[in-house]
C-alpha positions as CSV (number, residue, x, y, z in Angstrom):
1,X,-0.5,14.6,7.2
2,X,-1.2,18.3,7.4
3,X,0.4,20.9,6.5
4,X,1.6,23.7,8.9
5,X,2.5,26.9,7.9
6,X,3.8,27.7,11.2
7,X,6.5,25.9,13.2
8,X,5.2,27.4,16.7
9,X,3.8,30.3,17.7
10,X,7.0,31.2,20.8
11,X,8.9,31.9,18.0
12,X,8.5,35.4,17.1
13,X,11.3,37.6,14.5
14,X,12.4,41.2,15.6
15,X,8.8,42.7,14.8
16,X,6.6,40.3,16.7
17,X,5.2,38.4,13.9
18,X,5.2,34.2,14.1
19,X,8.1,33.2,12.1
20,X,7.5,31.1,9.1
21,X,8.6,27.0,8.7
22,X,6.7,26.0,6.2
23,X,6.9,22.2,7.3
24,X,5.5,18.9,7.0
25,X,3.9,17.8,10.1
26,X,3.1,13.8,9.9
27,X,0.5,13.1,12.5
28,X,1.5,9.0,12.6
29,X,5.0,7.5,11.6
30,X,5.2,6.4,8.3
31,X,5.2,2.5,8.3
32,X,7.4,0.3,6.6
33,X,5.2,-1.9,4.5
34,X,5.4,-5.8,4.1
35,X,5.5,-7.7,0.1
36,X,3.8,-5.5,-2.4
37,X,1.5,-7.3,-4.5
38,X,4.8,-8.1,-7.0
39,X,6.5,-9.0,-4.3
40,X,4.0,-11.8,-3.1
41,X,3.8,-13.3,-6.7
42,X,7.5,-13.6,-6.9
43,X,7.9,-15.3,-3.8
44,X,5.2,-17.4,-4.9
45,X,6.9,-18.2,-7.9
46,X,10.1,-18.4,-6.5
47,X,8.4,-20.7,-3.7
48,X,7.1,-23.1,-6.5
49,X,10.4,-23.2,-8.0
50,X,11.9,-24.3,-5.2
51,X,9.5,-27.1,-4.4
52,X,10.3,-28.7,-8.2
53,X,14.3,-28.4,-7.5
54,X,13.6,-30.4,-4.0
55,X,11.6,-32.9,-6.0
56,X,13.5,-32.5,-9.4
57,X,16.8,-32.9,-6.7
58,X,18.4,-30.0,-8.5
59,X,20.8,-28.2,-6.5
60,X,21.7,-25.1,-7.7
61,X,17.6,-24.4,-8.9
62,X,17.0,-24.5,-4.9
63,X,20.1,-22.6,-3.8
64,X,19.1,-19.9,-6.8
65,X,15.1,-19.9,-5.4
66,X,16.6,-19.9,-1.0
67,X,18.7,-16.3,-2.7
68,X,15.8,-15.1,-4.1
69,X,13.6,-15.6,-1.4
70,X,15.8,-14.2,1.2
71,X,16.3,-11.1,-1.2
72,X,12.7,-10.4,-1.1
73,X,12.8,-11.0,2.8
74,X,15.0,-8.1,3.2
75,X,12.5,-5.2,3.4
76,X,10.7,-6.9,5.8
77,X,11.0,-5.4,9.2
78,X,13.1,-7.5,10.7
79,X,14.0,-5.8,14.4
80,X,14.6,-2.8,16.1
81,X,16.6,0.3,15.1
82,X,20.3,-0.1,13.9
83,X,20.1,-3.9,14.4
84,X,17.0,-4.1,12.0
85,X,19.0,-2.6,9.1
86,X,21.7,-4.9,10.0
87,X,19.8,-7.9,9.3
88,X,18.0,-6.5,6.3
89,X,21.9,-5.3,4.8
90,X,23.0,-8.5,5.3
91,X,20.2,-10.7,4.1
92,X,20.4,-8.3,0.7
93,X,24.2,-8.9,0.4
94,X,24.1,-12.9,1.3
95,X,21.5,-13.2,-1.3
96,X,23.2,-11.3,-4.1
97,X,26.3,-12.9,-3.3
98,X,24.5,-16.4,-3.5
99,X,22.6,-15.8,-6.6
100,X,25.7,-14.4,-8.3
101,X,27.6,-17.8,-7.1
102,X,25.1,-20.1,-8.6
103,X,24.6,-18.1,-11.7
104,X,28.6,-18.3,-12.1
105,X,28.5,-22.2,-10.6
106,X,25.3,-23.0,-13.8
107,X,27.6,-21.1,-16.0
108,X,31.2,-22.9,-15.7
């Protein structure tokens, strides 16, 4: 990233002189970034947790560990353009909606 003071030098004001942008000029896209660090430990945990409610046969620990997995799988790039952020809205919103259901099934 560099910064350019000018946006380009056709453009000229009523005097001649190169008319000032001020703008950021990225030289390569910024990239969307996979797990973070945090990210990779939680999915490890929840991963874990999720292997002792299949062997524990505990229902709503594995359904609670599947929402928490797919809500850190929701960054991820997951296609191209509009139908990309799609996907990645709705894996957010099935996961909230499914870790708010078993919180509310544990609860009752």
């Amino acid at each position: 990233m560099r910064y350019r003071w000018f946006a380009k030098d056709e453009e000229k004001d009523d005097f001649g002189e190169p008319v000032s942008r001020a703008l950021w000029d990225r030289d390569e896209p910024e990239e969307k970034g996979g797990l973070t660090r945090g990210g990779k430990a939680g999915a490890f945990f929840a991963f874990a947790a999720m292997c002792y409610a299949l062997w524990a046969e505990d229902l709503q620990l594995f359904l609670f560990c599947m929402a928490v997995m797919l809500y850190l799988l929701h960054p991820l790039p997951l296609g191209q353009g509009g139908q990309g952020k799609l996907l990645s809205n709705f894996l957010r919103g099935f996961s909230l909606a499914l870790g708010w259901g078993i919180l509310i099934w544990v609860l009752l």
